[in-house]
N, C-alpha and C positions, 0 to 999 in steps of 0.2 A: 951821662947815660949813653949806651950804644943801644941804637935798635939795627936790627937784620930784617931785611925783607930783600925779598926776589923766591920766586919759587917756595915757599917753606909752610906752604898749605899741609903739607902732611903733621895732623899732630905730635905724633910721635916724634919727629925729628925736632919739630919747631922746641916742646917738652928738651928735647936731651941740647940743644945749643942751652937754652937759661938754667938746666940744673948742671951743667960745665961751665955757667959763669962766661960764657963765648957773648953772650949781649944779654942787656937788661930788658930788651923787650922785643917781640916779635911783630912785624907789621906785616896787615897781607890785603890785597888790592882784588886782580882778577879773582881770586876765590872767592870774592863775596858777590863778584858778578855774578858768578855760578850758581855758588849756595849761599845767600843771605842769610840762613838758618847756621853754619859753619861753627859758629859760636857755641850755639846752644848744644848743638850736636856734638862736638865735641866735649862741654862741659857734664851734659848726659852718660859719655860713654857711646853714644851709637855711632860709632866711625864706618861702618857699611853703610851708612843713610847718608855720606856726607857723597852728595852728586862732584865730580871730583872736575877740574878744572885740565883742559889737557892744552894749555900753553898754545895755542891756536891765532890768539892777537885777536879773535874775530871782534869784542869788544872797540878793540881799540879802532880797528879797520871800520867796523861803524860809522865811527863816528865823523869820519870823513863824507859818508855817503848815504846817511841816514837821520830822519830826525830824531831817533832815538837810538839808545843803546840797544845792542842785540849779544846774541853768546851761542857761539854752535850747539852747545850741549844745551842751553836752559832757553828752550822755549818763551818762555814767559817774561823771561828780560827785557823789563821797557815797557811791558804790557802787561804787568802783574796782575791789576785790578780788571783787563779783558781775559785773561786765559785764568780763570779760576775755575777748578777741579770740582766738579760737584758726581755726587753718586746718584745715578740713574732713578728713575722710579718704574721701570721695565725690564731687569737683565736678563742677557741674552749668553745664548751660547755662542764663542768666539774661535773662529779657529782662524789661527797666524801662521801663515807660511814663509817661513825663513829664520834664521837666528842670529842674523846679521845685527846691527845694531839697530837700523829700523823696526827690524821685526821684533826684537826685545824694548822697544819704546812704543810699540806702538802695544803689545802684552800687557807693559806697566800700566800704562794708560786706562787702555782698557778693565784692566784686573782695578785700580784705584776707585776707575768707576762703579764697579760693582758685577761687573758682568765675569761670566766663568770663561775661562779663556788657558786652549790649547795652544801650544806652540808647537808645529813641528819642522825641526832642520835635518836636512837627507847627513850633514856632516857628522862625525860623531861630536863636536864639541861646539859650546857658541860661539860668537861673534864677528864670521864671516870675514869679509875681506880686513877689518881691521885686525886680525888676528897678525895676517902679514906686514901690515901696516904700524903696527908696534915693536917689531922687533929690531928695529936700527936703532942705536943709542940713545939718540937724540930726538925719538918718538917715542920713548917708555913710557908718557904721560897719558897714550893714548889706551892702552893696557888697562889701566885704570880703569878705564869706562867701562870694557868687558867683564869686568870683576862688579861694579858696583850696578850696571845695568843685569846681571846675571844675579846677584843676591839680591837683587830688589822684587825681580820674579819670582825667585822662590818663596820668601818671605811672602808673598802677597798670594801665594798657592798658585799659581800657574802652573798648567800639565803639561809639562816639557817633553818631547819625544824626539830624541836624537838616531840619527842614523835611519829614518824613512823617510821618503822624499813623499811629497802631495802631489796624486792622480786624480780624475776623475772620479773613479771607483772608491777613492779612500774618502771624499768629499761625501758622495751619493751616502757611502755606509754611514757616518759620522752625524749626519744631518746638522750641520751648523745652523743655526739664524743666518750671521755672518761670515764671511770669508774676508 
């Protein structure tokens, strides 16, 4: 038997090496750092929900200087049973300034838990300074995030408002709970 593993978190690809007969079976490591659910999500159909792994090591680097595992992108790595997502029993009106990738995880977040939540970025599109930060060859992986943190908003209704920046005056109008 041949297995392949390195990189091959993408279903789609992992799928076209085994029906090419290129290996009998696909193995994958850091993505389950990621997304522990990867499996099912794929087996589902729902490949926008899969939190996508963007080759970072921070796993591995961990584990040198931590008692636990940790992962850039997945929060909760190592601390499953402390960072569990529960829905409010008070929601509020949320308003998120930025659409950088913080500010679209901290939307998620917020939207997961139940609260109504604006997002506004002054740029026309999201994902802030990774936008540039994706585009050398050898950073594609980080691309990724802006696409699955971006459909994850939607999906969850988030009111996105691109291309106004947040003043004062836009705050006062708006009346959020939180900012």
């Amino acid at each position: 038997p041949v297995y392949a593993v390195g990189k091959l978190e993408d279903p789609e690809l992992a799928e076209k090496i085994l029906q090419e007969g290129k290996a009998d079976f696909i193995v994958i490591g850091r993505q389950l750092i990621t997304d522990p659910e990867w499996p099912i999500k794929v087996k589902e159909g729902r490949l926008d929900d899969i939190l996508p792994c963007i080759g970072c090591h921070e796993c591995i680097n961990s584990l040198w200087k931590s008692k636990y595992m940790t992962c850039a992108v997945n929060p909760a790595t190592g601390r499953e049973k402390e960072l569990i997502l529960s829905r409010t029993e008070k929601p509020k009106s949320v308003l998120v300034i930025g659409g950088g990738i913080a500010g679209m995880e901290t939307a998620r977040v917020a939207a997961l838990r139940g609260h109504k939540v604006t997002l506004y970025e002054k740029n026309d599109k999201l994902g802030g300074n990774l936008i540039a930060g994706s585009i050398p060859e050898f950073k594609l992986e980080i691309g990724h995030l802006i696409r699955y943190l971006s459909a994850q908003i939607q999906k969850l209704g988030v009111e996105i408002k691109l291309g106004k920046e947040v003043i004062p005056e836009l705050v006062e109008k708006t009346k959020p709970e939180v900012v």
